[in-house]
LOFIDREN-510610 format. One record per atom (N, C-alpha, C): residue number from 1; residue in three letters; atom name; z, x, y. Coordinates in nm, 3 decimals. Atoms other than C-alpha are relative to their C-alpha. Example, Ala and Ser with C-alpha at 12.3 -4.5 7.8 and 13.67 -1.06 7.14 Angstrom:
BEGIN
+-----+------+------+---------+---------+---------+
| seq | type | atom |       w |       u |       v |
+-----+------+------+---------+---------+---------+
|   1 |  ala |    N |   0.000 |   0.089 |  -0.119 |
|   1 |  ala |   CA |   0.780 |   1.230 |  -0.450 |
|   1 |  ala |    C |   0.000 |   0.090 |   0.120 |
|   2 |  ser |    N |  -0.006 |  -0.082 |  -0.119 |
|   2 |  ser |   CA |   0.714 |   1.367 |  -0.106 |
|   2 |  ser |    C |   0.073 |  -0.077 |   0.109 |
+-----+------+------+---------+---------+---------+
END
This chain:
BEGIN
+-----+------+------+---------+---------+---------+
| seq | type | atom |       w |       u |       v |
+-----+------+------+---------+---------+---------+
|   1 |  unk |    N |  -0.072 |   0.126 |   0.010 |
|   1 |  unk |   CA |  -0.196 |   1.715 |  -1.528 |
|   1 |  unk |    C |  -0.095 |  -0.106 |  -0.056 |
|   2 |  unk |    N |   0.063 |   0.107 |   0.001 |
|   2 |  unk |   CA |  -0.300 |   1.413 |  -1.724 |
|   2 |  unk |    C |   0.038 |  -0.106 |   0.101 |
|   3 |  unk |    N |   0.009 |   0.112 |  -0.055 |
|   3 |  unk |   CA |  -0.387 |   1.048 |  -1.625 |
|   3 |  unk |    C |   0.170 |  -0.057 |  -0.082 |
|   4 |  unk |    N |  -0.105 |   0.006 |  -0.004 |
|   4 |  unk |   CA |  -0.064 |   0.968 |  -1.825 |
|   4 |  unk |    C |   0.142 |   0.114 |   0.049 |
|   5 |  unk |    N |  -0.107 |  -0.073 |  -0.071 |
|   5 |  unk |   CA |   0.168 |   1.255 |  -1.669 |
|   5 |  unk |    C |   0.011 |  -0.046 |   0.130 |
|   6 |  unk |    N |  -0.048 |   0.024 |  -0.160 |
|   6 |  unk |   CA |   0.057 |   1.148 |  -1.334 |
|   6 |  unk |    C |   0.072 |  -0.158 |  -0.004 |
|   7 |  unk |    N |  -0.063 |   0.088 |  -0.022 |
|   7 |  unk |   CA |   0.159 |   0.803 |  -1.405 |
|   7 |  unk |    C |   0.147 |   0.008 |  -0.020 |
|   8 |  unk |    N |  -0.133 |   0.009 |   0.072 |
|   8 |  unk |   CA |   0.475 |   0.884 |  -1.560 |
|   8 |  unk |    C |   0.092 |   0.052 |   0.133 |
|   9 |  unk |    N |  -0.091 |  -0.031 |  -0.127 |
|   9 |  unk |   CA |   0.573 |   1.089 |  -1.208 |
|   9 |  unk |    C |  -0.074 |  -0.133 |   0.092 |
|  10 |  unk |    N |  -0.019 |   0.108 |  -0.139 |
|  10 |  unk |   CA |   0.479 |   0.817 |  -0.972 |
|  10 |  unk |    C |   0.086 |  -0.102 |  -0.034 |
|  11 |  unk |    N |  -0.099 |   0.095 |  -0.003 |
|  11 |  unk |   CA |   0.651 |   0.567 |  -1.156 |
|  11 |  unk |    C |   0.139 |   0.051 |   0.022 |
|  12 |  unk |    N |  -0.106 |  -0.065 |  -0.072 |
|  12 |  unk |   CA |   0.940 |   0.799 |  -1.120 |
|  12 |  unk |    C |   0.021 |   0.010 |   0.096 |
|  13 |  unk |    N |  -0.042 |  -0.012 |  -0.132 |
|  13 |  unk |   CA |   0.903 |   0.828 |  -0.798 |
|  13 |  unk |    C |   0.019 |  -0.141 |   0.072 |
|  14 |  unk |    N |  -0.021 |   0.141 |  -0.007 |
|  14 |  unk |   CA |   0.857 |   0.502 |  -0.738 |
|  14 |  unk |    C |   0.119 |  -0.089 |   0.007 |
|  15 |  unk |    N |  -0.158 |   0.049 |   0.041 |
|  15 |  unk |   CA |   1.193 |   0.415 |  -0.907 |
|  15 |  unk |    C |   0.064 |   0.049 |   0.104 |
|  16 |  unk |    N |  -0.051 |  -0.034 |  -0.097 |
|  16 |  unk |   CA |   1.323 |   0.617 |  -0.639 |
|  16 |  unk |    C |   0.028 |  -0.032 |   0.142 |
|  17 |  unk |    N |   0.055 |   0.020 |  -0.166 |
|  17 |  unk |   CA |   1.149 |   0.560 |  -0.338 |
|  17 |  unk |    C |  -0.029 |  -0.120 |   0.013 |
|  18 |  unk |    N |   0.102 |   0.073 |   0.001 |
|  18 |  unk |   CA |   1.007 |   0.223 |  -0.394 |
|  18 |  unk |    C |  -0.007 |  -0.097 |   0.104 |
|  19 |  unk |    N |  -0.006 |   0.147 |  -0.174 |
|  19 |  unk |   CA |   1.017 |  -0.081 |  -0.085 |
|  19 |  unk |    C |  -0.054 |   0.065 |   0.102 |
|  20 |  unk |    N |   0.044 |  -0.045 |  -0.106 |
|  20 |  unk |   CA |   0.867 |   0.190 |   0.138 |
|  20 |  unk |    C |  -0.116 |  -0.035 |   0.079 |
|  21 |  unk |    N |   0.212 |   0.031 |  -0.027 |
|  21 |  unk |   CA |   0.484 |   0.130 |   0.117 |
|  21 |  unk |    C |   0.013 |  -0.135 |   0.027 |
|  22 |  unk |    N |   0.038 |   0.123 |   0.019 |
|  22 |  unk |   CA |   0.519 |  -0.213 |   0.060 |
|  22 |  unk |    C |  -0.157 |  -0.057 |   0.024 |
|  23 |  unk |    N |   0.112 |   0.031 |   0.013 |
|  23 |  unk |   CA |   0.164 |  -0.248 |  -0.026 |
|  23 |  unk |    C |  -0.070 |   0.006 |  -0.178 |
|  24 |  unk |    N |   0.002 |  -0.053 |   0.144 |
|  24 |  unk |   CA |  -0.030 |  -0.233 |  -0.336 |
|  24 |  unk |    C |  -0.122 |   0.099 |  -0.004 |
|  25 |  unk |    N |   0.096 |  -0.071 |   0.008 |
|  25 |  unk |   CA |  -0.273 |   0.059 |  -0.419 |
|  25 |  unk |    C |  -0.041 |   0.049 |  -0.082 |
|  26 |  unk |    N |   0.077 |  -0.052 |   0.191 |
|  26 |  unk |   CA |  -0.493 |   0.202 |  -0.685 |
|  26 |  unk |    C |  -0.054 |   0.159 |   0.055 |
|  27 |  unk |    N |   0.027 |  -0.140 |   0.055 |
|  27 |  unk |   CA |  -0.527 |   0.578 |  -0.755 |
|  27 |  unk |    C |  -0.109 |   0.017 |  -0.048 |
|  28 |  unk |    N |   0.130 |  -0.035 |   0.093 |
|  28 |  unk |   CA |  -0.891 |   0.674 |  -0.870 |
|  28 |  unk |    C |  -0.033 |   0.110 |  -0.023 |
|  29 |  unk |    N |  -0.015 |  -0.124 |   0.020 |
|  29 |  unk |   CA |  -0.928 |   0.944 |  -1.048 |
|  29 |  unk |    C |  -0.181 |   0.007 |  -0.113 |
|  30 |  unk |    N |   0.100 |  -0.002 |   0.107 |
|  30 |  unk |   CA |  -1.245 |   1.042 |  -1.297 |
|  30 |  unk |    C |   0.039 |  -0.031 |  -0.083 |
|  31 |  unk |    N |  -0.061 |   0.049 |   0.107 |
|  31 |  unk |   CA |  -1.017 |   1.011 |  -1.559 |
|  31 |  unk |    C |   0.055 |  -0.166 |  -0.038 |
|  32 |  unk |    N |  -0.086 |   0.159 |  -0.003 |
|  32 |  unk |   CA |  -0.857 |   0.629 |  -1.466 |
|  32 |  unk |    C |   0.043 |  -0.021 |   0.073 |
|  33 |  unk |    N |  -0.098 |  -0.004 |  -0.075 |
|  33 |  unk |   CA |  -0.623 |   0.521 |  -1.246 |
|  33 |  unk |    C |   0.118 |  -0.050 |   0.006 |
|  34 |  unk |    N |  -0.117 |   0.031 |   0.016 |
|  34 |  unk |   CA |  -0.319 |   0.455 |  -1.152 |
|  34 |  unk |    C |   0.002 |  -0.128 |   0.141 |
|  35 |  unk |    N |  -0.012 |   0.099 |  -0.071 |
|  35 |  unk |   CA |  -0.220 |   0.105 |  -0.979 |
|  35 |  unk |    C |   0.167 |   0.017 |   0.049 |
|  36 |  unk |    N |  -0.104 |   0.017 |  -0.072 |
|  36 |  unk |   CA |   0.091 |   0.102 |  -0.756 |
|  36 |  unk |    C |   0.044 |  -0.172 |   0.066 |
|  37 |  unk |    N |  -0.052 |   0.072 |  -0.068 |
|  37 |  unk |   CA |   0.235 |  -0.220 |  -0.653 |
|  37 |  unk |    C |   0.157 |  -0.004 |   0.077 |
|  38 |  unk |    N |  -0.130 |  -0.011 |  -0.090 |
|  38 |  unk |   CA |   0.517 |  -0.190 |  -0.392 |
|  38 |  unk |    C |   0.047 |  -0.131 |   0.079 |
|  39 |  unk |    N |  -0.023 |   0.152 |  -0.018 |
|  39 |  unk |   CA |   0.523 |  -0.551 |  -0.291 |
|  39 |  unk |    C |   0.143 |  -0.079 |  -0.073 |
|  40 |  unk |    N |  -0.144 |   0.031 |   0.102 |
|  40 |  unk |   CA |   0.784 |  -0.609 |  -0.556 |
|  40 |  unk |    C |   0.116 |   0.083 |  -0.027 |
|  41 |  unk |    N |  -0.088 |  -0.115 |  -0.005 |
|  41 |  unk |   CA |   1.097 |  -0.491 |  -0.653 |
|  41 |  unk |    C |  -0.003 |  -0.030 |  -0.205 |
|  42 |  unk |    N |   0.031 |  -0.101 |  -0.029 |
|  42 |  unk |   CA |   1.113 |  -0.343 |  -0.875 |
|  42 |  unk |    C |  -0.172 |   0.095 |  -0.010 |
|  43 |  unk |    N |   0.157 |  -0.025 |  -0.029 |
|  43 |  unk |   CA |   0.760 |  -0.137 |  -0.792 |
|  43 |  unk |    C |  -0.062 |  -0.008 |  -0.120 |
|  44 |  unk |    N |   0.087 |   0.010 |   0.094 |
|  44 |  unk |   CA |   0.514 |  -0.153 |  -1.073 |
|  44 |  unk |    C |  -0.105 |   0.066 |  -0.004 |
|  45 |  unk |    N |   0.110 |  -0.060 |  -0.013 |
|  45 |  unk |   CA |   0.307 |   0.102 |  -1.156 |
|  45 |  unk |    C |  -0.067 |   0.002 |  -0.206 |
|  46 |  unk |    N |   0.033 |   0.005 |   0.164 |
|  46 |  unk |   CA |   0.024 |   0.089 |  -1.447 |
|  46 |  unk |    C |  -0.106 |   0.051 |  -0.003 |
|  47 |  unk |    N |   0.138 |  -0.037 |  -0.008 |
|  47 |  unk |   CA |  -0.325 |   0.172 |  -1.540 |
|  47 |  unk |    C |  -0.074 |  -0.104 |   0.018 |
|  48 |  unk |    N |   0.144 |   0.169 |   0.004 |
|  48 |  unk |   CA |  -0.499 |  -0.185 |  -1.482 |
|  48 |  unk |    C |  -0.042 |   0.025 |   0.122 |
|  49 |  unk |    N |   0.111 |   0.033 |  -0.166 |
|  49 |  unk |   CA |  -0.765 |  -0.200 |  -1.224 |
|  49 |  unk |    C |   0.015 |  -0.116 |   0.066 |
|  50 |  unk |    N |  -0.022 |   0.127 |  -0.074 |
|  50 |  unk |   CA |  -0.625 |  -0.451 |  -1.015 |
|  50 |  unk |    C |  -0.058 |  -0.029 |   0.160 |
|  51 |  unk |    N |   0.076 |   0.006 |  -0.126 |
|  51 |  unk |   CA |  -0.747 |  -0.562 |  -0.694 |
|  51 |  unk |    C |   0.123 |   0.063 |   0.162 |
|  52 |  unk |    N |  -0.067 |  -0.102 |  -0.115 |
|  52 |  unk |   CA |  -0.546 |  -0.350 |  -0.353 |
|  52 |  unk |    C |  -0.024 |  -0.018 |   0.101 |
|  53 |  unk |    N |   0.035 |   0.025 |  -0.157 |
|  53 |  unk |   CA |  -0.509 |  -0.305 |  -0.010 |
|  53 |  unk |    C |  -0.099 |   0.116 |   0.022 |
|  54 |  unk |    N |   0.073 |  -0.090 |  -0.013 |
|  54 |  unk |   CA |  -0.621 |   0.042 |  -0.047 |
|  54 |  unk |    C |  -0.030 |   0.036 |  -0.139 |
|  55 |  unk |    N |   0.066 |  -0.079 |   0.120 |
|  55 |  unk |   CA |  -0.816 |   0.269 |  -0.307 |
|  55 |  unk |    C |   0.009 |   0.164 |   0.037 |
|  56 |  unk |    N |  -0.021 |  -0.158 |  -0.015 |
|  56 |  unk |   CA |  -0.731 |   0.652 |  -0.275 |
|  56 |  unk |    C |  -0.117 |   0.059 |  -0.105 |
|  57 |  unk |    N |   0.102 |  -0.022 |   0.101 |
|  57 |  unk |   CA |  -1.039 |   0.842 |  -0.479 |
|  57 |  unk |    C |   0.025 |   0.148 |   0.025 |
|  58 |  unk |    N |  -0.021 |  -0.135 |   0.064 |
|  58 |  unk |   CA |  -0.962 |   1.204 |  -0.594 |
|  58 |  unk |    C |   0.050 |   0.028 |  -0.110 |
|  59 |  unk |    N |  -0.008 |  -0.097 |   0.157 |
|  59 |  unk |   CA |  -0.913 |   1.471 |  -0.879 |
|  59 |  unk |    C |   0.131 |  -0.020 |  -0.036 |
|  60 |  unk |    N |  -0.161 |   0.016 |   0.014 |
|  60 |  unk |   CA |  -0.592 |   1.448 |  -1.057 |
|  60 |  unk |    C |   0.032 |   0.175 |   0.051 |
|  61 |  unk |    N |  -0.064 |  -0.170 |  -0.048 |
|  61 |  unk |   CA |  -0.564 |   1.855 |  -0.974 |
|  61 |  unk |    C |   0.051 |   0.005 |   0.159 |
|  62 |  unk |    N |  -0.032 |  -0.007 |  -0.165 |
|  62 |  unk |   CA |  -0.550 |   1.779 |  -0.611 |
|  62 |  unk |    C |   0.102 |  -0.133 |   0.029 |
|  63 |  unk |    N |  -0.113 |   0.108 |   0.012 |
|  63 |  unk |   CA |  -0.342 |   1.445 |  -0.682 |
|  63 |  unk |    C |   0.138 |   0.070 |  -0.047 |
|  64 |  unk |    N |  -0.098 |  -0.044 |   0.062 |
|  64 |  unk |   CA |  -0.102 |   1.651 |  -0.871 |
|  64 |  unk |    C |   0.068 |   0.159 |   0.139 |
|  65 |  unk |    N |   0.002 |  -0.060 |  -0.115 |
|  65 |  unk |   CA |  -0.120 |   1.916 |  -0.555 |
|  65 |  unk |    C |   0.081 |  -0.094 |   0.127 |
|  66 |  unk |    N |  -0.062 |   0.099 |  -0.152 |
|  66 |  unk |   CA |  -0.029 |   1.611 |  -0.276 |
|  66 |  unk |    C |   0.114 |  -0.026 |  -0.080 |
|  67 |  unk |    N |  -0.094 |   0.048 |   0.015 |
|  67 |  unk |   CA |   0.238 |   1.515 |  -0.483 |
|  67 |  unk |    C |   0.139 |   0.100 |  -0.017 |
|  68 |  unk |    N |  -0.083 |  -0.112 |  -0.013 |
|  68 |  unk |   CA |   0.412 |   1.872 |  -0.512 |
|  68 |  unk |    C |  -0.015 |   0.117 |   0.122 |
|  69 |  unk |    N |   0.026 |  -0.070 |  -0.137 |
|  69 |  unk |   CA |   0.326 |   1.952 |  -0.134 |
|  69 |  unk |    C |  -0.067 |   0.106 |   0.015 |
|  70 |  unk |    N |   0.088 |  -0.157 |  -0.029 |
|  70 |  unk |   CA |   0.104 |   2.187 |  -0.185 |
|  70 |  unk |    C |  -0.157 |  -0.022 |   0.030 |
|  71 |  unk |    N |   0.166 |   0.018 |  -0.066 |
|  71 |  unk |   CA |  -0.173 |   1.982 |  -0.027 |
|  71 |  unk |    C |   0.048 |  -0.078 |   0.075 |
|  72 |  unk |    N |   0.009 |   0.052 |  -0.135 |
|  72 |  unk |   CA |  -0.158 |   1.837 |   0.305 |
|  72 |  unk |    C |  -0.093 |  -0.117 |  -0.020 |
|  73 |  unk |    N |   0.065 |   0.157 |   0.035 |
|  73 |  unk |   CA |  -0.262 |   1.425 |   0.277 |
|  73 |  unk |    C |  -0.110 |  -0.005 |   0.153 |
|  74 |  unk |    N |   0.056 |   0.004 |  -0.145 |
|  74 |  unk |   CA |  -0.439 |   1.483 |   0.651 |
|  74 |  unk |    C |  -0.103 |   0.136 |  -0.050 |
|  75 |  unk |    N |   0.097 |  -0.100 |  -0.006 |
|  75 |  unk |   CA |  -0.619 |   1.791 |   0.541 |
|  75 |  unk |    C |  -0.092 |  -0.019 |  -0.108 |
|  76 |  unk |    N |   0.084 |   0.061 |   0.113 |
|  76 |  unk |   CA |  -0.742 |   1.648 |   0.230 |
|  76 |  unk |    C |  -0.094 |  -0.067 |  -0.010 |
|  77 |  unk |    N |   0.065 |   0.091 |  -0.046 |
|  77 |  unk |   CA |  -0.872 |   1.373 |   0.365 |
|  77 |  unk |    C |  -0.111 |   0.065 |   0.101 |
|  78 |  unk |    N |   0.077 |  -0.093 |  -0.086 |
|  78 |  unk |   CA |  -1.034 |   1.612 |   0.647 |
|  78 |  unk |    C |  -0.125 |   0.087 |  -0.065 |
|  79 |  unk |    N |   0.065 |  -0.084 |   0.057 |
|  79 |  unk |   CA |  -1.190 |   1.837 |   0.411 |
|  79 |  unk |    C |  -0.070 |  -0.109 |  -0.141 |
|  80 |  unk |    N |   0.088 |   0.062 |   0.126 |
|  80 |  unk |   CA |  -1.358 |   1.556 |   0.157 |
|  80 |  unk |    C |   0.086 |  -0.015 |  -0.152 |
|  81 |  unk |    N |  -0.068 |  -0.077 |   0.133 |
|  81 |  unk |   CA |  -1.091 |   1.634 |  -0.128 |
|  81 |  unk |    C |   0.047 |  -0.175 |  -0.010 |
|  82 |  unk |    N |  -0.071 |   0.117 |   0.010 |
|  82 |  unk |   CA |  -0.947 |   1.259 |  -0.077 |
|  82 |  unk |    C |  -0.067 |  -0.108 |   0.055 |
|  83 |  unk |    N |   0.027 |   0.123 |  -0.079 |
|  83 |  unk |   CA |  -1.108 |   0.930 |   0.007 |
|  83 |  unk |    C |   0.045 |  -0.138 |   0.041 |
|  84 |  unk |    N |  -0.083 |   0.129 |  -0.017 |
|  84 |  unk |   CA |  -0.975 |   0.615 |   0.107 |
|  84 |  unk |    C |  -0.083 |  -0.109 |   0.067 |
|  85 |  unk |    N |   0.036 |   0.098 |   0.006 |
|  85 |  unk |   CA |  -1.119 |   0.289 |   0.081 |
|  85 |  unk |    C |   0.082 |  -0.124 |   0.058 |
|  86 |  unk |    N |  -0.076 |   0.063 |  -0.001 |
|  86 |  unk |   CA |  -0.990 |  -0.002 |   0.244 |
|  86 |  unk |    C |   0.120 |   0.072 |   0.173 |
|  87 |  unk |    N |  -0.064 |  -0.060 |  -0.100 |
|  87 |  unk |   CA |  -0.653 |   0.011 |   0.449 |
|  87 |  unk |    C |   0.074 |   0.126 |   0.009 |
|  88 |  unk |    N |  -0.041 |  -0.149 |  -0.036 |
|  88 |  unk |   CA |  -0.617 |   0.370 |   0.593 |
|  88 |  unk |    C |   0.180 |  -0.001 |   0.055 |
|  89 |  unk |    N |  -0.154 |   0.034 |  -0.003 |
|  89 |  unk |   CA |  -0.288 |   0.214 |   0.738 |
|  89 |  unk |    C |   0.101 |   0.008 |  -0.082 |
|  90 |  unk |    N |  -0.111 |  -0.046 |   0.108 |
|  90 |  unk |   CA |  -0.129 |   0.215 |   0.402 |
|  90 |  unk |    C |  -0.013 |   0.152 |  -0.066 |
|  91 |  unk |    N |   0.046 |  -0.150 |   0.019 |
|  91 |  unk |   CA |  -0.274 |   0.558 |   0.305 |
|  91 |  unk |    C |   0.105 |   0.102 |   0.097 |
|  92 |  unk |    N |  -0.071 |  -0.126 |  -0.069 |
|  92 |  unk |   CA |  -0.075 |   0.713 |   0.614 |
|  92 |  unk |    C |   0.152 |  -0.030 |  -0.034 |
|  93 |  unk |    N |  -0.156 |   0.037 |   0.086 |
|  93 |  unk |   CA |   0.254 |   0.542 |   0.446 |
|  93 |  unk |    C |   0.049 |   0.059 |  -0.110 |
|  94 |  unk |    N |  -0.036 |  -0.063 |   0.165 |
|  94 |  unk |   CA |   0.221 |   0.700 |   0.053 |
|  94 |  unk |    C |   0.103 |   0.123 |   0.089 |
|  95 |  unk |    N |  -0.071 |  -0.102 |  -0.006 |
|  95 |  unk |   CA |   0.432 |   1.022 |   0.228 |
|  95 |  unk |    C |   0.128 |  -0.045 |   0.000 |
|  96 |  unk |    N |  -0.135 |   0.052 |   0.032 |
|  96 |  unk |   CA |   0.735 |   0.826 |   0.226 |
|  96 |  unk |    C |   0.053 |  -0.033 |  -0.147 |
|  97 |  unk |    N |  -0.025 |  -0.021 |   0.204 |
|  97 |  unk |   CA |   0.690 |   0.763 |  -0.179 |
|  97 |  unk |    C |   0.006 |   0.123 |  -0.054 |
|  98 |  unk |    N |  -0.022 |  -0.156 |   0.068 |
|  98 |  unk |   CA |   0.673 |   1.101 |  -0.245 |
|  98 |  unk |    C |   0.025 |   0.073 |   0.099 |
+-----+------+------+---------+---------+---------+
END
């Protein structure tokens, strides 16, 4: 998965799901990231490095994994695969966006 595929499914999902998080968060990936704002309607997701509540820091292979359930957001985090900067509070919310 690219840095634009993954954006293209969160904003999808987003469209879907979006008022859940109500927070804003940035995706960091080696490649770039992806910024989420859920504060608004409708959500806004882009590549600008904007400033967040939280910062999520992993691979897009394992980003692209949490987002097609085939990685556990608690075991990820457990095992080093996911970091989170900031508020962990909104981190245990993203499962309701996707």
């Amino acid at each position: 998965m690219t840095l634009e595929e993954a954006t293209q499914k969160v904003s999808k999902m987003a469209a879907n799901n979006g008022g859940k998080v109500n927070a804003i968060i940035n995706f960091k990936f080696d490649e770039g990231l992806i910024h989420l704002d859920d504060t608004v309607t409708p959500t806004v997701v882009s590549n600008e490095d904007k400033n967040a509540a939280c910062t999520i820091k992993m691979s897009l292979d394992n980003f692209e994994k949490l987002m097609t359930g085939n990685l556990n957001p608690m075991m990820a985090f457990m095992a080093g695969k996911m970091k989170i900067d900031g508020d962990k509070g909104v981190a245990m919310k993203l499962a309701s966006l996707f």
